[in-house]
KOLLUM-124273 format. One record per atom (N, C-alpha, C, CB): residue number from 1; residue in three letters; x, y, z; atom name. Coordinates in nm, 4 decimals, padded with zeros to 6 digits. Last residue first. Glycine has a CB too. Example, Ala and Ser with C-alpha at 12.3 -4.5 7.8 and 13.67 -1.06 7.14 Angstrom:
% residues 2
{site 2,'SER',{01.2850,-00.2250,00.7080},'N'} {site 2,'SER',{01.3670,-00.1060,00.7140},'CA'} {site 2,'SER',{01.2900,00.0030,00.7870},'C'} {site 2,'SER',{01.4084,-00.0598,00.5725},'CB'} {site 1,'ALA',{01.3190,-00.5690,00.7800},'N'} {site 1,'ALA',{01.2300,-00.4500,00.7800},'CA'} {site 1,'ALA',{01.3200,-00.3300,00.7800},'C'} {site 1,'ALA',{01.1308,-00.4473,00.9046},'CB'} 
***
This chain:
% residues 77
{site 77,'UNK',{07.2888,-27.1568,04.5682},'N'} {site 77,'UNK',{07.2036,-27.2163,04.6336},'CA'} {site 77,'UNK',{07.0939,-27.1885,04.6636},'C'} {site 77,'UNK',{07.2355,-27.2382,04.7065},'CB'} {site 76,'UNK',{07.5366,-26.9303,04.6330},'N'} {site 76,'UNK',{07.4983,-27.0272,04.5507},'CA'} {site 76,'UNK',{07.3956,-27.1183,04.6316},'C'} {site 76,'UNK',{07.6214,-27.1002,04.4978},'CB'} {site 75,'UNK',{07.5251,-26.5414,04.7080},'N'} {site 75,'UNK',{07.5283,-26.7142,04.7380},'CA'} {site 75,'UNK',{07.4581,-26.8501,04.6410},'C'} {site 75,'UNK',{07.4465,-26.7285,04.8808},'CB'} {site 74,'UNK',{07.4547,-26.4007,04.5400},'N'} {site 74,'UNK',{07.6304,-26.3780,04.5670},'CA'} {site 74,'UNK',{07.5926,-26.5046,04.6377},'C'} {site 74,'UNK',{07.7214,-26.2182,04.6688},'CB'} {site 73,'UNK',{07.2246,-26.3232,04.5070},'N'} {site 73,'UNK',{07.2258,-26.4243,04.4061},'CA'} {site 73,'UNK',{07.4075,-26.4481,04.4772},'C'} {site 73,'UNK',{07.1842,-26.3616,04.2034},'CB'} {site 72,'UNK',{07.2092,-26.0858,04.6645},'N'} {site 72,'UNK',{07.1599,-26.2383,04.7395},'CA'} {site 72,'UNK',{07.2116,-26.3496,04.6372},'C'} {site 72,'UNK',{06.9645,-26.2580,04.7594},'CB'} {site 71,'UNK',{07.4971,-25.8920,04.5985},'N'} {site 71,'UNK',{07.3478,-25.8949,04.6255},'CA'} {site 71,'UNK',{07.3056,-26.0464,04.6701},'C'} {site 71,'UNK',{07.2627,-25.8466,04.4857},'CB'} {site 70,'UNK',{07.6676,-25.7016,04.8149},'N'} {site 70,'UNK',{07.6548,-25.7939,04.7244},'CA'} {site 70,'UNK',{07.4943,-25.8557,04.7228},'C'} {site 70,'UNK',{07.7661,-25.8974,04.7554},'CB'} {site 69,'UNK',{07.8858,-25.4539,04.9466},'N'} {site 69,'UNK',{07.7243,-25.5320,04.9759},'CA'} {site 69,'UNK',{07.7238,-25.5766,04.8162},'C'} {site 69,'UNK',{07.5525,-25.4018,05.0372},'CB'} {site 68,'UNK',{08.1216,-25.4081,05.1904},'N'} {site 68,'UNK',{08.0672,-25.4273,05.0547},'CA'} {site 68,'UNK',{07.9480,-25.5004,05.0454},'C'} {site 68,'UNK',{08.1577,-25.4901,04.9728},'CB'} {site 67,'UNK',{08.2184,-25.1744,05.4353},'N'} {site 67,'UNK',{08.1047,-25.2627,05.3874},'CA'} {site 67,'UNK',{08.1665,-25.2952,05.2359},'C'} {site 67,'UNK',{07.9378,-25.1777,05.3889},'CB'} {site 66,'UNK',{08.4501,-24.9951,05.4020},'N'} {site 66,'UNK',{08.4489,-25.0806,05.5394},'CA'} {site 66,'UNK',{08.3710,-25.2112,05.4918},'C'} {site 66,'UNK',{08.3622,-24.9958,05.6811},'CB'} {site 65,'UNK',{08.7344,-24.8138,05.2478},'N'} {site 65,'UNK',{08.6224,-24.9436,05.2703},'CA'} {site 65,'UNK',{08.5860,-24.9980,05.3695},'C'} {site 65,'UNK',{08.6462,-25.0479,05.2214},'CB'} {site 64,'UNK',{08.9460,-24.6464,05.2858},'N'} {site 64,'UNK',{08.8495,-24.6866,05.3787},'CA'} {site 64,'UNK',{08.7719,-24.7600,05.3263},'C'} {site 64,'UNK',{08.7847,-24.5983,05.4367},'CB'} {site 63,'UNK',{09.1295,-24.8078,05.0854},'N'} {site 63,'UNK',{09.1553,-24.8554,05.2635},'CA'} {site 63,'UNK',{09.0386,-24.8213,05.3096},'C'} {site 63,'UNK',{09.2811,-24.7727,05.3669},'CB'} {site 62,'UNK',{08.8920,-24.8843,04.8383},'N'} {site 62,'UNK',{08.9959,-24.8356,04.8529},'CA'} {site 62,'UNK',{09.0365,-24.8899,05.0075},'C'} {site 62,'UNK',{08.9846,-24.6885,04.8219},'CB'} {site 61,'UNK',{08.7571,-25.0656,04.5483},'N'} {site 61,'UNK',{08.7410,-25.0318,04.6930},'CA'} {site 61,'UNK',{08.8705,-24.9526,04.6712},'C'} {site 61,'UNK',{08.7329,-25.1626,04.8199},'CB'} {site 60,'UNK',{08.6549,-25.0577,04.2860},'N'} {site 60,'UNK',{08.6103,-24.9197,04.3926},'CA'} {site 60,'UNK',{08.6346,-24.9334,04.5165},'C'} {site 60,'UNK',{08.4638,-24.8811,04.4022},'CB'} {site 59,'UNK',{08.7315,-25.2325,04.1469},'N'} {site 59,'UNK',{08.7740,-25.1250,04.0627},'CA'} {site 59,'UNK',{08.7558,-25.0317,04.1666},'C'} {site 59,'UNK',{08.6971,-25.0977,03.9242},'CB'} {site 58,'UNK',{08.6464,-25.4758,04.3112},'N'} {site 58,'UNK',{08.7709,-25.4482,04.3609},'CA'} {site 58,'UNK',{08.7882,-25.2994,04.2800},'C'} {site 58,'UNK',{08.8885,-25.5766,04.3277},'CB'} {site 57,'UNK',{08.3498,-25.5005,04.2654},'N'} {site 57,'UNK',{08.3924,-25.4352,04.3864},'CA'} {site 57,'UNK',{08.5528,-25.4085,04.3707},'C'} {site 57,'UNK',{08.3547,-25.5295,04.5180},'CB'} {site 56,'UNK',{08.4202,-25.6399,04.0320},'N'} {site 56,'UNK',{08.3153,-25.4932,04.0187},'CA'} {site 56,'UNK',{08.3645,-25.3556,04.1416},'C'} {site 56,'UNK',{08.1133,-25.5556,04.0708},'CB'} {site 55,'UNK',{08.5123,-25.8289,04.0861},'N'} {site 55,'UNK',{08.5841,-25.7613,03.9972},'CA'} {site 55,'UNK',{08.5270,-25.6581,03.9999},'C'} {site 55,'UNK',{08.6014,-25.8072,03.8796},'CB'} {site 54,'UNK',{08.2925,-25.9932,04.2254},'N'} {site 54,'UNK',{08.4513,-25.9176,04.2913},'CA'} {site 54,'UNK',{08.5093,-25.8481,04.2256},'C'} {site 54,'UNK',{08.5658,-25.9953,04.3256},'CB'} {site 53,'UNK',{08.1365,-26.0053,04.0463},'N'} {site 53,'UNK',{08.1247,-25.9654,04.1312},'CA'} {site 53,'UNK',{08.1921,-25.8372,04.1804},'C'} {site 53,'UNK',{08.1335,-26.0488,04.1774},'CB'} {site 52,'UNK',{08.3055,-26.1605,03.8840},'N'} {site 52,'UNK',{08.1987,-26.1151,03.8188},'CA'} {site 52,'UNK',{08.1974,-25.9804,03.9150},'C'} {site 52,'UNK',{08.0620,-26.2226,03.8132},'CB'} {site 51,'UNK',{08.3323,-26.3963,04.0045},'N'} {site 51,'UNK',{08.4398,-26.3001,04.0140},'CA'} {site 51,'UNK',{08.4234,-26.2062,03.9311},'C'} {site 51,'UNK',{08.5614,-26.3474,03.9961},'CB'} {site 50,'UNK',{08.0746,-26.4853,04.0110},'N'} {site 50,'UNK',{08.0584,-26.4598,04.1626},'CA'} {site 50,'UNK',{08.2336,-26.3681,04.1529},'C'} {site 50,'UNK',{08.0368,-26.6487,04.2887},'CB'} {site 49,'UNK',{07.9945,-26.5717,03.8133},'N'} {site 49,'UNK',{07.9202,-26.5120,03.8468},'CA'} {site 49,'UNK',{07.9973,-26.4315,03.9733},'C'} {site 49,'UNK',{07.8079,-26.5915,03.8592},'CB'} {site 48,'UNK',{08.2144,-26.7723,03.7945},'N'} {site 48,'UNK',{08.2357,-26.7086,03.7287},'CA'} {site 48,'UNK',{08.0991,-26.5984,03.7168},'C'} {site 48,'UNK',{08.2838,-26.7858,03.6335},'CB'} {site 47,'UNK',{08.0787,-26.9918,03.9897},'N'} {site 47,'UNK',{08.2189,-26.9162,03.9920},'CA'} {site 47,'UNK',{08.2576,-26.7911,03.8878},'C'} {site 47,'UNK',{08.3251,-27.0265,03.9644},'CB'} {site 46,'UNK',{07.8552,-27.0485,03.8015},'N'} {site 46,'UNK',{07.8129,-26.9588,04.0020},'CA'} {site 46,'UNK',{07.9701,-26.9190,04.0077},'C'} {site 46,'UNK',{07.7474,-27.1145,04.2047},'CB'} {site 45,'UNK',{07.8609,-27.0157,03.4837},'N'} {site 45,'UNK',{07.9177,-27.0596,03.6237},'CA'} {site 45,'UNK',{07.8597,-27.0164,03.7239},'C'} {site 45,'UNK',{08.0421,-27.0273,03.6496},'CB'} {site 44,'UNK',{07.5329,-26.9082,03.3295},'N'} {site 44,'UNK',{07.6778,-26.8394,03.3329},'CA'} {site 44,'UNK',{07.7878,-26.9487,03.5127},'C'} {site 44,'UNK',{07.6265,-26.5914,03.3740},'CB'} {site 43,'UNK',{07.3897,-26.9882,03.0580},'N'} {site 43,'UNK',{07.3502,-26.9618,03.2129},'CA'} {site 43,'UNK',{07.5717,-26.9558,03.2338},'C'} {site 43,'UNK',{07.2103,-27.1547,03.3251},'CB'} {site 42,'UNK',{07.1511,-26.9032,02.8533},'N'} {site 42,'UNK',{07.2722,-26.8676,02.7946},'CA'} {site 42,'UNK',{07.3590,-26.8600,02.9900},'C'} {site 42,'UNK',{07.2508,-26.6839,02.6683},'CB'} {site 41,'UNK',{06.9450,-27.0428,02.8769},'N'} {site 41,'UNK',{06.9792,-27.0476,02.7767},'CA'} {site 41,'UNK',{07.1340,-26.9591,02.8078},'C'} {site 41,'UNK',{06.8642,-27.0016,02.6810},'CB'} {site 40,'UNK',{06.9642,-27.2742,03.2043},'N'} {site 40,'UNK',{06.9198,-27.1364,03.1575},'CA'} {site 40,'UNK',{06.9803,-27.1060,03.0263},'C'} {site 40,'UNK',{06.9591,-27.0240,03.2583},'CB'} {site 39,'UNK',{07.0759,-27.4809,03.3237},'N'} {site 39,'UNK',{06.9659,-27.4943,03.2162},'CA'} {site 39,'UNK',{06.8933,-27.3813,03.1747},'C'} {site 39,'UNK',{06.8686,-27.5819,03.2556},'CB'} {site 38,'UNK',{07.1365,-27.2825,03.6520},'N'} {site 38,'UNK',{07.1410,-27.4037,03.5800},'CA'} {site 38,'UNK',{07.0566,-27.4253,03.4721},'C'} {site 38,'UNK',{07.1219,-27.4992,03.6575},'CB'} {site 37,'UNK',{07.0934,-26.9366,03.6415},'N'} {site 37,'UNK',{07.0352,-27.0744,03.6779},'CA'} {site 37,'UNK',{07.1000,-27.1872,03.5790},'C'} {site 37,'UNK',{06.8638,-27.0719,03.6616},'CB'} {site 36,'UNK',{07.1274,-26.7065,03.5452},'N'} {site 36,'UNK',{07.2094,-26.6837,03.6699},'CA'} {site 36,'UNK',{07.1636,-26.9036,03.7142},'C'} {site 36,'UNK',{07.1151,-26.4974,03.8158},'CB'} {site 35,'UNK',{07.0781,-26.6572,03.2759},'N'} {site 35,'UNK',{07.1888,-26.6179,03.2392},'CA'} {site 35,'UNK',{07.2196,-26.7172,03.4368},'C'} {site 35,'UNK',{07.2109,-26.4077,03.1828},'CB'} {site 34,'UNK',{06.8421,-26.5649,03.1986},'N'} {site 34,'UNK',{06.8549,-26.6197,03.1330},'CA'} {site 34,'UNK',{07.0400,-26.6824,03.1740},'C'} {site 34,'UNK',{06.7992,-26.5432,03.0192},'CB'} {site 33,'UNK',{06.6694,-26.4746,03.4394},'N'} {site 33,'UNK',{06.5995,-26.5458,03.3645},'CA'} {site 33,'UNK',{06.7223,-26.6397,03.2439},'C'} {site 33,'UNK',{06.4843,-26.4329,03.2981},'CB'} {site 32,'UNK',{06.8304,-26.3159,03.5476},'N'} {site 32,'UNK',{06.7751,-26.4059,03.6735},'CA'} {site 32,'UNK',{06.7340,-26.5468,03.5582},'C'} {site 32,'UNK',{06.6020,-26.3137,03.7834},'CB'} {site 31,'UNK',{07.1285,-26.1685,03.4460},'N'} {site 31,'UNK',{06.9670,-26.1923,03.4344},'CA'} {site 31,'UNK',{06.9392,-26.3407,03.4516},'C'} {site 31,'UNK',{06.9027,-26.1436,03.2827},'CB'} {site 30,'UNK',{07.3431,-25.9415,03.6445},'N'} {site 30,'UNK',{07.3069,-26.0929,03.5775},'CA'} {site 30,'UNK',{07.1750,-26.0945,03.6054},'C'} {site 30,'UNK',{07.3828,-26.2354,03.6404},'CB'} {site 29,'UNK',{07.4291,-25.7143,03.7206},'N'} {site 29,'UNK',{07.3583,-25.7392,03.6511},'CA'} {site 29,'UNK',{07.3855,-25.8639,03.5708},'C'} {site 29,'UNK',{07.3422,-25.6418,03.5997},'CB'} {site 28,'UNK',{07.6189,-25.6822,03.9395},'N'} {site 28,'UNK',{07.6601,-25.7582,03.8644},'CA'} {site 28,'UNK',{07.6222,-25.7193,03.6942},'C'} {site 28,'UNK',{07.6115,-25.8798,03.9213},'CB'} {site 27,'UNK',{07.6140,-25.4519,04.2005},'N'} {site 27,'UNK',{07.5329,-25.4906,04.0967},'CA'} {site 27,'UNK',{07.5809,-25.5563,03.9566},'C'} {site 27,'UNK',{07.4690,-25.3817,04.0715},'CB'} {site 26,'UNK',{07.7610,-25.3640,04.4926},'N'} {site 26,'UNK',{07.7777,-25.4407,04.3787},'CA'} {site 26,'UNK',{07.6559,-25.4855,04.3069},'C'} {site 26,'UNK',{07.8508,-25.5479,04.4115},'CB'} {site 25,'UNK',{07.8231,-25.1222,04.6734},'N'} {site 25,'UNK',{07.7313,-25.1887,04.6469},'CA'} {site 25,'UNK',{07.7824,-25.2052,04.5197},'C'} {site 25,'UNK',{07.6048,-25.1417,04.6720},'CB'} {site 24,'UNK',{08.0712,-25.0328,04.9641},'N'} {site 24,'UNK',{08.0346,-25.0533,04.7994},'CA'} {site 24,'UNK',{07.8809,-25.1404,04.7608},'C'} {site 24,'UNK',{08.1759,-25.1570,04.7265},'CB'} {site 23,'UNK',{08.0988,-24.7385,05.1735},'N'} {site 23,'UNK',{08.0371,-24.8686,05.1633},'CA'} {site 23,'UNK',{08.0147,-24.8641,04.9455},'C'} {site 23,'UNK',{07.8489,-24.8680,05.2938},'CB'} {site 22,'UNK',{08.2951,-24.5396,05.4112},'N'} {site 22,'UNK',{08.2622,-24.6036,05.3183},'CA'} {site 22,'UNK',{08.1909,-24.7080,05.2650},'C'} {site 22,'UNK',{08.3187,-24.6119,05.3009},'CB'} {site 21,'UNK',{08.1142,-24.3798,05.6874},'N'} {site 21,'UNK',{08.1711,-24.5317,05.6321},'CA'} {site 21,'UNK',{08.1816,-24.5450,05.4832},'C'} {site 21,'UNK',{08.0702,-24.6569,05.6762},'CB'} {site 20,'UNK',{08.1502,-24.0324,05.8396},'N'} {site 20,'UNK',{08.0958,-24.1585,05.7370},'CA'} {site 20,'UNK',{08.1529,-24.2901,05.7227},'C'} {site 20,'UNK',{08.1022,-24.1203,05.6028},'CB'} {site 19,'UNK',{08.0610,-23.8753,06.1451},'N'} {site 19,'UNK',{08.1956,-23.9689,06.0428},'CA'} {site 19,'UNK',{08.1249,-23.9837,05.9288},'C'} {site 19,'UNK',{08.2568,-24.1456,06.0966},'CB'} {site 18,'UNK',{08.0005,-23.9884,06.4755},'N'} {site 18,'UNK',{08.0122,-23.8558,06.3526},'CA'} {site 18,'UNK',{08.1283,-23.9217,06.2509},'C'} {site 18,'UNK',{08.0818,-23.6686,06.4320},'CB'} {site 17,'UNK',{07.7937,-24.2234,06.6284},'N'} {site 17,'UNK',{07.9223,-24.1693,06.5925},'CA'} {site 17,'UNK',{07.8855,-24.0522,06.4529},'C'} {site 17,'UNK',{08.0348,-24.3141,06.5483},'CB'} {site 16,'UNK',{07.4840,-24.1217,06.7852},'N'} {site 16,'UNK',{07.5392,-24.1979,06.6881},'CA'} {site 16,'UNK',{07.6882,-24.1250,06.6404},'C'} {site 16,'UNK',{07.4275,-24.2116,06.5691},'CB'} {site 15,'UNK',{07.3637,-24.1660,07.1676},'N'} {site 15,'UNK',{07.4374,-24.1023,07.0053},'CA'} {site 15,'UNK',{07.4794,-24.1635,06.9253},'C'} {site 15,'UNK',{07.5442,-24.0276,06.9983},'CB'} {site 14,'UNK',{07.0872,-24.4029,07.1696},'N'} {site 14,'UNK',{07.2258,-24.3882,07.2063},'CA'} {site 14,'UNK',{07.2583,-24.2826,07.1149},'C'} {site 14,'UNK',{07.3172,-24.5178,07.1941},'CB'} {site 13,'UNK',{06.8618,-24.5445,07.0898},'N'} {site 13,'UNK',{06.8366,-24.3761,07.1796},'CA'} {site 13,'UNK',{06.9987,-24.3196,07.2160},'C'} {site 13,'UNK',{06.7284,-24.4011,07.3784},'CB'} {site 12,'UNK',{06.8941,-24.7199,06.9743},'N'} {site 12,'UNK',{06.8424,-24.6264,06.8785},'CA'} {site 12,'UNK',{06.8576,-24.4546,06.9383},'C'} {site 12,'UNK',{06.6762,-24.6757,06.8519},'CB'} {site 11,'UNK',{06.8966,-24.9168,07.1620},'N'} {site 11,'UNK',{07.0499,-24.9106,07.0828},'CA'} {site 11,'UNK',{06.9940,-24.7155,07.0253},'C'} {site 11,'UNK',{07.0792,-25.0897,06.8925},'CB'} {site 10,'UNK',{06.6744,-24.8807,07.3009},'N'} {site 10,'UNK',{06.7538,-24.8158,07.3768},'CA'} {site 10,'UNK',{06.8825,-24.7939,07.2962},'C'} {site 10,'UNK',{06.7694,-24.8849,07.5020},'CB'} {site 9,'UNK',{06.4374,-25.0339,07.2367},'N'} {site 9,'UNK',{06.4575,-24.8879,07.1794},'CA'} {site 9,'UNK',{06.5750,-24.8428,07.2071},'C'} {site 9,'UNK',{06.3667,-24.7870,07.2264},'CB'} {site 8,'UNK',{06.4080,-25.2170,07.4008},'N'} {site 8,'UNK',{06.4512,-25.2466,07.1695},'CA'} {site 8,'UNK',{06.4712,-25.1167,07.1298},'C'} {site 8,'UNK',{06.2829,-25.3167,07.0233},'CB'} {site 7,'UNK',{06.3593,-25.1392,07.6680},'N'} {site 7,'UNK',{06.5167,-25.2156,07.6084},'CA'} {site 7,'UNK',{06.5695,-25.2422,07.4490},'C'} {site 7,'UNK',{06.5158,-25.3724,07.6616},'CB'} {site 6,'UNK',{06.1301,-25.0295,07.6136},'N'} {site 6,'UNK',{06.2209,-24.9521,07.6488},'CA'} {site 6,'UNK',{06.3939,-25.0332,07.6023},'C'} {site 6,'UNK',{06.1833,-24.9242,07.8148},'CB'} {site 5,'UNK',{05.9577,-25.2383,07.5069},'N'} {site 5,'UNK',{06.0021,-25.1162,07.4282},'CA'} {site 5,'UNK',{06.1205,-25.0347,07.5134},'C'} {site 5,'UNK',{05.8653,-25.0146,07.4005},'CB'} {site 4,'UNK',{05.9819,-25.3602,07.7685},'N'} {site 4,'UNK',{06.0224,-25.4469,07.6424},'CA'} {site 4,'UNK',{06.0335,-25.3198,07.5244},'C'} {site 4,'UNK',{05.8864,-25.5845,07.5989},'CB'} {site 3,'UNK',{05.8917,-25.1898,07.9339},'N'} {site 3,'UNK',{06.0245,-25.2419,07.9705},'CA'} {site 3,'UNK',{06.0390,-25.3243,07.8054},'C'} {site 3,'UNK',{06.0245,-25.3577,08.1398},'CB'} {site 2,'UNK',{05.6136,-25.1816,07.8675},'N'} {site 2,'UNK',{05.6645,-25.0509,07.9036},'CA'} {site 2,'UNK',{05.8471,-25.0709,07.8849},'C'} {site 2,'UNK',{05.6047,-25.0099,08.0792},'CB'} {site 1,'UNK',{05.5124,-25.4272,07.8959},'N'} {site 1,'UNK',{05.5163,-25.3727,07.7604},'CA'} {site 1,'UNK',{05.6134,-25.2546,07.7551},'C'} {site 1,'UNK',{05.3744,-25.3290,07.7145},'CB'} 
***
């Protein structure tokens, strides 16, 4: 037990680099209910959901960008 916590703990026990990362989070806001599903009253492409997206992220990235985070609906299916 002693060795199995010691090895899941060990990334955590390392220093952590000094710095920051840039990171974008994308919130579309597309509604789940009316807008992101097939046969949804007013339902919007998965392609045209998804440059929706990208268009959100591209107004804020810059070089440092490292992450962009998108939310789960960003996969079709």
């Amino acid at each position: 037990l002693g060795l199995t916590f010691s090895y899941s703990a060990w990334p955590w026990l390392q220093p952590k680099p000094s710095g920051s990362t840039e990171v974008i989070a994308v919130q579309p806001n597309i509604d789940p209910y009316t807008e992101k599903f097939v046969g949804a009253k007013a339902f919007i492409p998965f392609e045209q959901q998804l440059d929706r997206m990208w268009a959100l992220a591209e107004q804020q990235i810059t070089p440092q960008t490292r992450w962009m985070l998108f939310p789960e609906t960003a996969l079709d299916g």
